[in-house]
N, C-alpha and C positions, 0 to 999 in steps of 0.2 A: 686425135690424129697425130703422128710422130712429125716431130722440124724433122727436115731436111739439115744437117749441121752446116753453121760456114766453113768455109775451105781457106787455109793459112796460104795467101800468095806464093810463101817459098815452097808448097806441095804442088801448085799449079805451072812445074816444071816437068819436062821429059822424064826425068830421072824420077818425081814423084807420079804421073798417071802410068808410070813403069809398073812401079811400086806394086800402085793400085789392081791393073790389071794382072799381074802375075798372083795378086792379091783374090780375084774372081775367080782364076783360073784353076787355085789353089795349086800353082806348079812346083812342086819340092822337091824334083829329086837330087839337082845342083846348082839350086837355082843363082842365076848371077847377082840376085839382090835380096835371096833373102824373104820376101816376105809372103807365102805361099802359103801362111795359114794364119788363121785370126792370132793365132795364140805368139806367132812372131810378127804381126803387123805393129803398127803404134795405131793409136785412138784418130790422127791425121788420117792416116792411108784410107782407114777402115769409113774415117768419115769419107773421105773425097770419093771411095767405091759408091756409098751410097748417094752421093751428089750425082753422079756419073750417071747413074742407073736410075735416078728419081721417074724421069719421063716415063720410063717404060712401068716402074712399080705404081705410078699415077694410073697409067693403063690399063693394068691389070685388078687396080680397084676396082675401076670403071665399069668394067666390063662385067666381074665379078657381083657391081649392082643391078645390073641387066640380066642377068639370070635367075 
């Protein structure tokens, strides 16, 4: 089963769940920060997206076992 990575305190800022979520979004067309696709995030962002989102990829295990 994959860790869940830890999150660097100085990512667990405004500026970095920015990041992140522009990060999910994959928003690129100008974006104000940049980081809209794995291939320009850093290994932090990319971690903290899946921190973010662990509960719900927990869920969807779950659920997944139930059927």
């Amino acid at each position: 089963m994959p860790t869940t990575p830890s999150i660097n305190p100085e990512l667990q800022t405004l500026s970095g769940y920015a990041a992140a979520v522009q990060l999910f979004a994959e928003y690129d067309p100008m974006p104000p920060l940049d980081k809209g696709s794995v291939a320009k995030a850093s290994p932090e962002i990319s971690g903290l997206l899946l921190h973010m989102h662990e509960p719900f990829r927990q869920m969807v295990r779950d659920m997944a076992k139930s059927v």
